[in-house]
N, C-alpha and C positions, 0 to 999 in steps of 0.2 A: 667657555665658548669654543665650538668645536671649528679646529681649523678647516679654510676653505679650497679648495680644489677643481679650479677652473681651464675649461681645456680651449686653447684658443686655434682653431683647425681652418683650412678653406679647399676650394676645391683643386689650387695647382700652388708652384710657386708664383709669385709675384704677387701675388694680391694683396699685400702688407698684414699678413698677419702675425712675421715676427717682428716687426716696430711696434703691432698691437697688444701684443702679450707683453714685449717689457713696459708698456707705457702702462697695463691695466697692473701690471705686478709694483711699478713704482706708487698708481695711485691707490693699492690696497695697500702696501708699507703705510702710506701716509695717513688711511683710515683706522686703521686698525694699529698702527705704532709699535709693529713687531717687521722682523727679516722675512721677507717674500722671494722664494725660490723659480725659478725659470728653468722649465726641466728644457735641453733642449732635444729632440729626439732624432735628430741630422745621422742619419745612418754612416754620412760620411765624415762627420768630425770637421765640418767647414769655419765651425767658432764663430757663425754668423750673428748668432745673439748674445753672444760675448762681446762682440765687436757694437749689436745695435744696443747694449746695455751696458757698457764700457767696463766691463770688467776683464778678470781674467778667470779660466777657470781651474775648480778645484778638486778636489773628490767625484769622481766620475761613481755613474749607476752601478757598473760591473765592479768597481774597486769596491765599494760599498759592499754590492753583494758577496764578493769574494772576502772580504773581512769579516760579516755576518760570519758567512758558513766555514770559516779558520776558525770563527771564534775570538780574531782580535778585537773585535767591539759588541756591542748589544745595541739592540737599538734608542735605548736613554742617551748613549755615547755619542750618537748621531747629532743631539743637538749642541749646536756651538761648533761644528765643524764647517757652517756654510760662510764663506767672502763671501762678504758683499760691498757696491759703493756707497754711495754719501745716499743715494737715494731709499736704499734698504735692500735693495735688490741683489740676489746673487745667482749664479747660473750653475747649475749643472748638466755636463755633457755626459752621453751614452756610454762613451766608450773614449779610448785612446786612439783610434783608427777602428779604418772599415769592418777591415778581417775582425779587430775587436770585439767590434759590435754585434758582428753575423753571426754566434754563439748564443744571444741572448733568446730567450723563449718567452713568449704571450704571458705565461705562470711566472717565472722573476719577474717580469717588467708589473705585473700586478699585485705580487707579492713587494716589490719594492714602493709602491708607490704608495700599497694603502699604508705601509710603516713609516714611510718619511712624511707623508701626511700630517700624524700624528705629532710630529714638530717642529713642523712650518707650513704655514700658507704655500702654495704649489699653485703658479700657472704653468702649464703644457703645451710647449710650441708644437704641436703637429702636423702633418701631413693626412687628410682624408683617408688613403689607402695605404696604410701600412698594416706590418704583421700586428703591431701593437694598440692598433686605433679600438679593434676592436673594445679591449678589455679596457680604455682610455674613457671611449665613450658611456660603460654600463657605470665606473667609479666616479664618475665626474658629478662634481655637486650643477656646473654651469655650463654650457657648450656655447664658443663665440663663433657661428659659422660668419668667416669673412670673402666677399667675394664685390667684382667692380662691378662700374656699369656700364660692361659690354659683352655682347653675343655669346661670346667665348667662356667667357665667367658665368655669365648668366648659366648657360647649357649644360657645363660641366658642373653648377647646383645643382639643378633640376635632377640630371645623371646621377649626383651622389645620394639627393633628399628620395630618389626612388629607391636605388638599392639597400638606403637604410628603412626602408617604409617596409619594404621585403621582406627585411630580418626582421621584422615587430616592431622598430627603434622607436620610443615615442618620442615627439619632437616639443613636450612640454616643458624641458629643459632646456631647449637651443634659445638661442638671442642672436637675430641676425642683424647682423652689422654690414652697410655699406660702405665701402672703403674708394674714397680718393672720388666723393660727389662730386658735382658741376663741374666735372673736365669738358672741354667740347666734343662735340657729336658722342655725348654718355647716351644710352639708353634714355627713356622716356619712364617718370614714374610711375605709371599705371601697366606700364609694361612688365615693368619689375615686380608688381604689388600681386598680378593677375600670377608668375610663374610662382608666388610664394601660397596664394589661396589654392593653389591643387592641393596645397597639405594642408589646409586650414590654420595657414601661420601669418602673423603678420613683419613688416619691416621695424624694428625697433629701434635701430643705431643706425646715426647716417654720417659719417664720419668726411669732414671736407678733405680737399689736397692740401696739405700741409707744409708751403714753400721751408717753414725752418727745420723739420725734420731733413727735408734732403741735403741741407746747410751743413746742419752737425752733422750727418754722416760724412759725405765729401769731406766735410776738418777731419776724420777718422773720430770725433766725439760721439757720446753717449747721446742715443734719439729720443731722449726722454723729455716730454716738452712740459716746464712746472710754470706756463704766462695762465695765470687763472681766465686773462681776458681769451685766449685761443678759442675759437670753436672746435678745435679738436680735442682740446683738455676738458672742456667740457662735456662734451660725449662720452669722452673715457671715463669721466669720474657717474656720469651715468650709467655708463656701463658697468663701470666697478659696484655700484650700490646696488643694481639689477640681480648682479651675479652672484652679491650676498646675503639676496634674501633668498637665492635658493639652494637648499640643504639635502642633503638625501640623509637617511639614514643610515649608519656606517653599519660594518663587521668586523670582529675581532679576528679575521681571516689571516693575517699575517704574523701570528707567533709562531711560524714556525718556516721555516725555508721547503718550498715545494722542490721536487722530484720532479725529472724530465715527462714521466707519463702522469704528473696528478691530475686531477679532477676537479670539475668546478661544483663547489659546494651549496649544499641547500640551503639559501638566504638563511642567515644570524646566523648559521654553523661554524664553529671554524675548524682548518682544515686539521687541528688536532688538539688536544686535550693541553700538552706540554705548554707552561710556562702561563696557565689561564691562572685567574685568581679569583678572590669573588664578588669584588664588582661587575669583571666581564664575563663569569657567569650569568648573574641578576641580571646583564643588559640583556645574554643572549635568549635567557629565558623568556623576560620579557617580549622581547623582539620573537619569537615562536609562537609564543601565545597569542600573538597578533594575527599574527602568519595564520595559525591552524585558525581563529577565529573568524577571519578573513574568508579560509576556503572552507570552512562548514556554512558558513553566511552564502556563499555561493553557488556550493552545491547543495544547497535545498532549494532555492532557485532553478535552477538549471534541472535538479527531479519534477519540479510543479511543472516549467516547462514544457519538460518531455512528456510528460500525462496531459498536459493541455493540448500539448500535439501530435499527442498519440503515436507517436514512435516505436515503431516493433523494435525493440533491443534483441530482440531473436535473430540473429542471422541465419541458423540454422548450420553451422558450418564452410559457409560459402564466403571463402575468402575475397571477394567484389563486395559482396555484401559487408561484412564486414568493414572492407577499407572505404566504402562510402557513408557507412552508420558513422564512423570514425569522424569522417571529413564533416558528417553534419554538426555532429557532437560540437566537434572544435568549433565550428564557426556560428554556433548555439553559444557557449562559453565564452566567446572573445567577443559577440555581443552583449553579453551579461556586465562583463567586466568594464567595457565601455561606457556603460550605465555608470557607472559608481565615479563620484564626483569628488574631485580632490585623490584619487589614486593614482601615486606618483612609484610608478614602477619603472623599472631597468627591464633592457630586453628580455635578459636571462631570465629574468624575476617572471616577469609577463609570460614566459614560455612555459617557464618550470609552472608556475598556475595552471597555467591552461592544461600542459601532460597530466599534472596531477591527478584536477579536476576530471578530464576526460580517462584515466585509469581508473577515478575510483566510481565512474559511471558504469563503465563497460566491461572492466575487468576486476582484479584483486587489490586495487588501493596501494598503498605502498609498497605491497611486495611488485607489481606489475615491474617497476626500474630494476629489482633485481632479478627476477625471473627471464630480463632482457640480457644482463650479462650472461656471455657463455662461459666467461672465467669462475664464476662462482659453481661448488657442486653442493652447498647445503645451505638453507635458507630457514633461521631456528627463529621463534619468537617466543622468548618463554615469555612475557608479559606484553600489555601494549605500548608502553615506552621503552622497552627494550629487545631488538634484534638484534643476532647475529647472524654473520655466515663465515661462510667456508670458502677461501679462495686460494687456490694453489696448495691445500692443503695445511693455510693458517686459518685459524678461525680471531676473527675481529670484528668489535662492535661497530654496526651501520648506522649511518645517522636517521635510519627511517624510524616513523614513529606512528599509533595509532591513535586516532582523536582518546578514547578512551576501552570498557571492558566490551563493552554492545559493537562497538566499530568491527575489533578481531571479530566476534562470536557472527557477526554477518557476511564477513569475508568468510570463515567455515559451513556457512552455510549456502554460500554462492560456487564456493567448490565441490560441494555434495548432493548439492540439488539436480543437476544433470543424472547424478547415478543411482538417484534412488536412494538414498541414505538419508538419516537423519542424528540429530546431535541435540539431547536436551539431559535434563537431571535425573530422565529415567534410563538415556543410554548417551555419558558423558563421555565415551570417547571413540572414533572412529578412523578408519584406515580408507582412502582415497587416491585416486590419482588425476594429474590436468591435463588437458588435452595433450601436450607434446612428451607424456607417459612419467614425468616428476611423479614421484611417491609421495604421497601427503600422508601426516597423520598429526590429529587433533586430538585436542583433552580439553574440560573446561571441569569449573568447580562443578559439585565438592572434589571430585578429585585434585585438579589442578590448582593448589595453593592462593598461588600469587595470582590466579588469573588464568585466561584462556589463553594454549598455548600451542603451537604449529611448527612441525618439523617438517621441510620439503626437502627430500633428495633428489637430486637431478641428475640426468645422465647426458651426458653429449649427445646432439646435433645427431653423431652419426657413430656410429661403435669405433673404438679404435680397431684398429692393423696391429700386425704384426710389430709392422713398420713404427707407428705409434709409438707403441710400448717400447721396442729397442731405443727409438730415440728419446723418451721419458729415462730409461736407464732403469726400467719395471723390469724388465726380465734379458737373459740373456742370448743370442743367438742358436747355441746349443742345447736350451732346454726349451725352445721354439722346436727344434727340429725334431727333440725325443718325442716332446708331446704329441706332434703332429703324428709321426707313427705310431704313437699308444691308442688316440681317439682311431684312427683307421684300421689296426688291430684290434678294437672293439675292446680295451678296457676299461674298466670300469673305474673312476675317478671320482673321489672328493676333492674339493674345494675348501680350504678351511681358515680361519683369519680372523678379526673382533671386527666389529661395527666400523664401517667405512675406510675397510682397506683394498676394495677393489675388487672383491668375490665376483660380482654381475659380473663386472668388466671380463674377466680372465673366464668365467663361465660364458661368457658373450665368443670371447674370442676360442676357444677352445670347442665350440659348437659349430666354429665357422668349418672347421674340421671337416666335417660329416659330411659323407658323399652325398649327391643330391638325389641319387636312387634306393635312399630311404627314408622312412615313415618314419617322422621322429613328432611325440607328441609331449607338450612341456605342459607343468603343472604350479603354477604360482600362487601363491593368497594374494599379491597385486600383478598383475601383466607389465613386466620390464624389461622381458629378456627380447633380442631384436634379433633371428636367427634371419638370417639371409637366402635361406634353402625355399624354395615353392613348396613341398611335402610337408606341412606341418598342420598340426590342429593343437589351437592353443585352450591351455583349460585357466580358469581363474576358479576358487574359493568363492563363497558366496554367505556373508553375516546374515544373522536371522534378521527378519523384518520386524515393525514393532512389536506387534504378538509376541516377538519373541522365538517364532517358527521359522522354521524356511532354511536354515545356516544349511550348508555344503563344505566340508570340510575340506582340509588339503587330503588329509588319508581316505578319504570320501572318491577324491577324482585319482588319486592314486591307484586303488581299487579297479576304478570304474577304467583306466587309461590300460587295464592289460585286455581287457575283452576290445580294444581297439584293433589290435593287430599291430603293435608299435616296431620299428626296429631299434629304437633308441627311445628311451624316459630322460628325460630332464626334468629337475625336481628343481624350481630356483634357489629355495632352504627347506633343510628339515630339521622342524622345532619341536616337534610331537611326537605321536605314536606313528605318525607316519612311516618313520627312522625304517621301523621294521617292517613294513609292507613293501618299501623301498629295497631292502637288501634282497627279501625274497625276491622281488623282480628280477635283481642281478641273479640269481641265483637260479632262476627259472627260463633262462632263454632269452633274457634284453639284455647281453652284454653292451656294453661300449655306453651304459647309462651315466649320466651327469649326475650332480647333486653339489648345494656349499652347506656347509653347517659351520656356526661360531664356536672358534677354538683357538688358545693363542699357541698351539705347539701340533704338533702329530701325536702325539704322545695323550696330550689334550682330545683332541679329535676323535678317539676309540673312545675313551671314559666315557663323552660326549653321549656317542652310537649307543654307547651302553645304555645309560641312563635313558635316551630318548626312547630304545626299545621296550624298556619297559613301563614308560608311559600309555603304551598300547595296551597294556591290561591285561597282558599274558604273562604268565605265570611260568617264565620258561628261568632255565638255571642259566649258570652265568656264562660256565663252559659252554653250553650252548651259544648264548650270544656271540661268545668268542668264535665260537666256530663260522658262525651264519657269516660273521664280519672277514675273517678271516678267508673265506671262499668269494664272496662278494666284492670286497674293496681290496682293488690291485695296487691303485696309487694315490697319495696323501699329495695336493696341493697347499703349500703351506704360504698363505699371505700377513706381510706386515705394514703397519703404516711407522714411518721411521722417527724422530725428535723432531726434524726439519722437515714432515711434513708428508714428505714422499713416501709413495707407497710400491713394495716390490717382493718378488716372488723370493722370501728367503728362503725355501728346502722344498724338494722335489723329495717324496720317501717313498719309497717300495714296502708292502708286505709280503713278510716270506713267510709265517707260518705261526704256532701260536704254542702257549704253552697256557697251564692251569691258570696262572696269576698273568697274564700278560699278551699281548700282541707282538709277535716280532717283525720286527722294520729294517731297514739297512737304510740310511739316504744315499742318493745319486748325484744331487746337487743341492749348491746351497749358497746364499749369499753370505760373504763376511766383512764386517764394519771394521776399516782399519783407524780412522779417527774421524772428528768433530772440529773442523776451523773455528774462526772467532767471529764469524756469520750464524755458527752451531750448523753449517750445512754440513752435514753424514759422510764421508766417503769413504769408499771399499769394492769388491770384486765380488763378482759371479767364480762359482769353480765348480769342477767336478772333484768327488768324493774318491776317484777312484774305483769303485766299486762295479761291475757288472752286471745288470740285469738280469733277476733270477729264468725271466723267461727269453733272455736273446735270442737263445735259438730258435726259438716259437715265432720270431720276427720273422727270421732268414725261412724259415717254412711257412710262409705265408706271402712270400715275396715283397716283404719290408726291409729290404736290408737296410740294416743301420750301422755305419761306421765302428768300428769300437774305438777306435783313434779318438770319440770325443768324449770316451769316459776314461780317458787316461790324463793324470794327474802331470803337473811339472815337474816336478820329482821324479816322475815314473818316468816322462821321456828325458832328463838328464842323467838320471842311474842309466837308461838303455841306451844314449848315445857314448857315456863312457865305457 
């Protein structure tokens, strides 16, 4: 039988709800014939329900926690540590002192609580408005709202039962308890019955004034009244059987101690894999299968709905629009849910449904939560029970999940229908992108194995700065400043790097360059680049329609972008035969042209050119190639993404001229990794090579002058100052 977890709360002090909580904790000892805990959550350590429960107290929350996370105990170790009296009862306090306590966080107070749960019965002295009440009130199997009968009490109910009506709270868990009846000039009971029908609640516990509890307090003894004749022990012990027939459904959420910034998990998840077994596997699966069976039961309701109510889902882009489709949605859903009898949900629980539901209406279903962090930059689903993403440059499994193979394959189709594209077994994979310019790209079988699968790259809000980047520790101030004079001396620049080291970004930022009194025309297979300049005309690629006709190639608008009148081409990547239509540009009048191509070196990056140029279907020699490259490409941007994550500009290279078998380069700059702490975070320096810019002078005659001061090594100024 799973232990129970009663919060006994009201709306100030005095309304006796810490005499109520040890009396409901001695008379569940005595039902249930096990040790009943009394959390007490006194911020200031005043031992008030130590003193109305006659004990002393022992193992405080924080000492607990602080043990946990040293590792001197586990939470099995927990049990048999609680004092208690003759009654069964035992207290625990917050903390040792104030300052103690003012450390704790909403996430330990709830990670502690659903662990000690686990073994012991737990009532909860609280306070209405604390940091803590929150997370108090979603865990609790029982809620005792205690308050008296007078004006004051009454109002400051009323005051509380709104602002939790606000937050979703449902109030089919509470049992309101009146405390200290038939005092003189109390309230009126129809007065009181009327302020509790605004919530459609009724009075449950009516708890008289109890002349022998004020007795034993004054003797400084324990307020625990065991006369069966009392009408106050009787109440209690009503109250106590009330409280235990109502149960929530747990989570295995506390195997693991939370982190200052974690996050509240998606009902039966827990917040980590560590320390599960496979019982609480099998619950938590079970307990999902509910869940999803629960919001597919809902949302085809809420589809009949909206077709019965004929609801434009079309917003059309109009962000009003939208946020009122929104608002109807929601409150289409939370009447749905309301319908359904015997659903005993938590706020959180109630909300996270409702978002769910209203995401997988309007928008992309489970990716919608992650598409809202801005901390994530890659959002992978190789199957429909399994995503990943990318955040801060780790990739880690999320707990989202898709009903099943049809669910993904609709969500690719709700992203491609906007642009005209299609996705079946006659054209199984497709490149897209979402309104706030994410890169999508989809595969389903037979290609894709296991299932249909979805890669979304995303790009920040807003392009990084300079600024940005220096403070990422992506590039260094110095080879900020060379570049900026190379793109305004108009040369010409690759970009080079694997799959998700920052090429956009650093093509982003290095176009920011360009003077605003030229014509710069960019050339993508998806549109991602975000150039800040008003002179642009942006070209995108274009896949054949179903016939199979229609494609528009990159080498296609490459082409077509010199009869533009460009002063700058920007190529986002070149994967093809483009390569060389590309170089001729540079080679014909559009100096200061952009481009990234995948490469893990400089070295890398010419082979690259090589090869992609003769994808073009000419028939040219090699020496040639070398030459075309060698006139054409002035400098090698070379990007890496690092062990830890981080991604940064490791070598700036120059080419200087070329021989039969090879490319000549010198570098200018370069990152070096000096070690690897026990985090595995990277650290090391930006430097220069020493080296001098084969065209310097071509700077200083052009009125770029460039320091040479900052391509002089430490060495080089320690030799010249000796």
């Amino acid at each position: 039988m799973a232990n129970k977890l009663i919060l006994v709360t009201g709306d100030r002090e005095g309304v006796g709800k810490t005499t109520l909580a040890v009396n409901v904790a001695a008379r569940l000892s005595q039902i249930r014939r096990q040790p009943v805990a009394v959390i007490d959550t006194d911020p200031y350590c005043r031992n008030e329900v130590a003193q109305a429960a006659g004990t002393g107290t022992g193992t405080s929350v924080l000492q607990f926690l602080d043990q946990l996370a040293s590792r001197q105990i586990t939470w099995p170790m927990v049990r048999g540590r609680l004092a208690t009296n003759a009654a069964g009862v035992g207290v625990v306090n917050l903390g040792a002192n104030a300052r103690d306590t003012s450390r704790m966080t909403p996430e330990q107070w709830a990670f502690f609580i659903q662990g000690f749960n686990q073994f012991y019965d737990t009532v909860i002295d609280m306070e209405s408005v604390s940091p803590l009440s929150t997370n108090s009130l979603d865990l609790a199997d029982a809620v005792v709202w205690t308050f008296l009968p007078n004006a004051m009490s009454m109002r400051g109910m009323v005051q509380n039962l709104e602002a939790l009506h606000n937050q979703k709270f449902s109030f089919n868990k509470f049992i309101f308890a009146l405390n200290q009846a038939g005092l003189p000039q109390a309230l009126a009971d129809d007065t009181i019955l009327r302020g509790l029908e605004r919530f459609g609640e009724d009075l449950d516990i009516i708890l008289p004034f109890e002349p022998e509890i004020l007795r034993l307090l004054n003797q400084g003894r324990a307020a625990i009244v065991e006369s069966s004749r009392s009408h106050y022990f009787q109440q209690v012990t009503a109250l106590t059987e009330m409280a235990g027939r109502m149960t929530r459904e747990r989570t295995a959420s506390f195997s693991v101690m939370p982190s200052g910034n974690s996050q509240p998990n998606q009902p039966g998840r827990p917040a980590s894999s560590a320390g599960s077994n496979a019982i609480v596997d099998k619950i938590l699966q079970e307990k999902n299968a509910r869940w999803n069976k629960l919001k597919q039961q809902i949302h085809r309701e809420l589809v009949e709905e909206l077709n019965v109510r004929r609801i434009d889902l079309d917003t059309k882009g109009d962000p009003v629009r939208e946020r009122q489709l929104r608002t109807n949605v929601e409150s289409t859903v939370n009447s749905l849910i309301g319908k359904e009898k015997d659903l005993a949900l938590a706020r959180e629980e109630r909300e996270m449904l409702v978002k769910e539901l209203v995401d997988e209406a309007l928008g992309l279903g489970p990716l919608e939560e992650l598409l809202r962090d801005s901390q994530i930059t890659e959002i992978m689903v190789n199957r429909f029970d399994q995503v990943y993403v990318e955040r801060r440059g780790k990739i880690t499994l999320s707990d989202k999940r898709f009903f099943d193979n049809n669910h993904v394959i609709q969500v690719i189709r709700r992203i491609i229908a906007p642009l005209g594209r299609r996705i079946d077994e006659s054209t199984p994979l497709v490149d897209a992108r979402l309104k706030d310019g994410s890169r999508v790209n989809a595969i389903i079988p037979p290609l894709a194995v296991n299932g249909p699968s979805i890669t979304i790259r995303r790009f920040p809000e807003k392009a990084y700065s300079t600024t940005d980047l220096m403070r990422m520790d992506s590039i260094s101030p110095s080879m900020i400043e060379f570049l900026k004079v190379c793109v305004l001396a108009k040369k010409n620049i690759v970009i080079a790097g694997g799959t998700g080291t920052g090429k956009t970004t650093i093509l982003n930022l290095l176009s920011s360059f360009i003077p605003d009194d030229e014509r710069i025309v960019t050339v993508e297979d998806t549109a991602e680049l975000r150039l800040q300049q008003e002179h642009v005309v942006r070209l995108e690629a274009r896949p054949p329609n179903i016939e199979g006709h229609g494609a528009i190639s990159i080498r296609d608008l490459v082409k077509n972008s010199l009869r533009m009148r460009p002063d700058r081409i920007v190529v986002g990547e070149c994967r093809a035969g483009e390569a060389l239509d590309m170089l001729q540009a540079m080679n014909t009048g559009h100096d200061g042209s952009l481009t990234t191509i995948h490469a893990n070196s400089p070295r890398d990056a010419f082979t690259r050119l090589e090869t992609l140029c003769l994808m073009a279907g000419m028939d040219l020699p090699v020496w040639a190639l070398r030459e075309q490259i060698r006139s054409a490409v002035h400098l090698v941007v070379q990007l890496s993404r690092l062990q830890d994550g981080t991604r940064k500009v490791t070598c700036i290279t120059e080419v200087t001229g070329r021989t039969d078998e090879s490319i000549q380069t010198q570098d200018l700059f370069r990152f070096v990794q000096d070690s690897v702490d026990d985090q595995s975070h990277v650290h090391g320096h930006f430097e220069t090579t020493g080296a001098l810019p084969t065209f310097y002078n071509d700077l200083k005659a052009k009125g770029l002058a460039l320091d040479a001061a900052l391509f002089v090594t430490d060495a080089q100024k320690g030799a010249k100052s000796a």
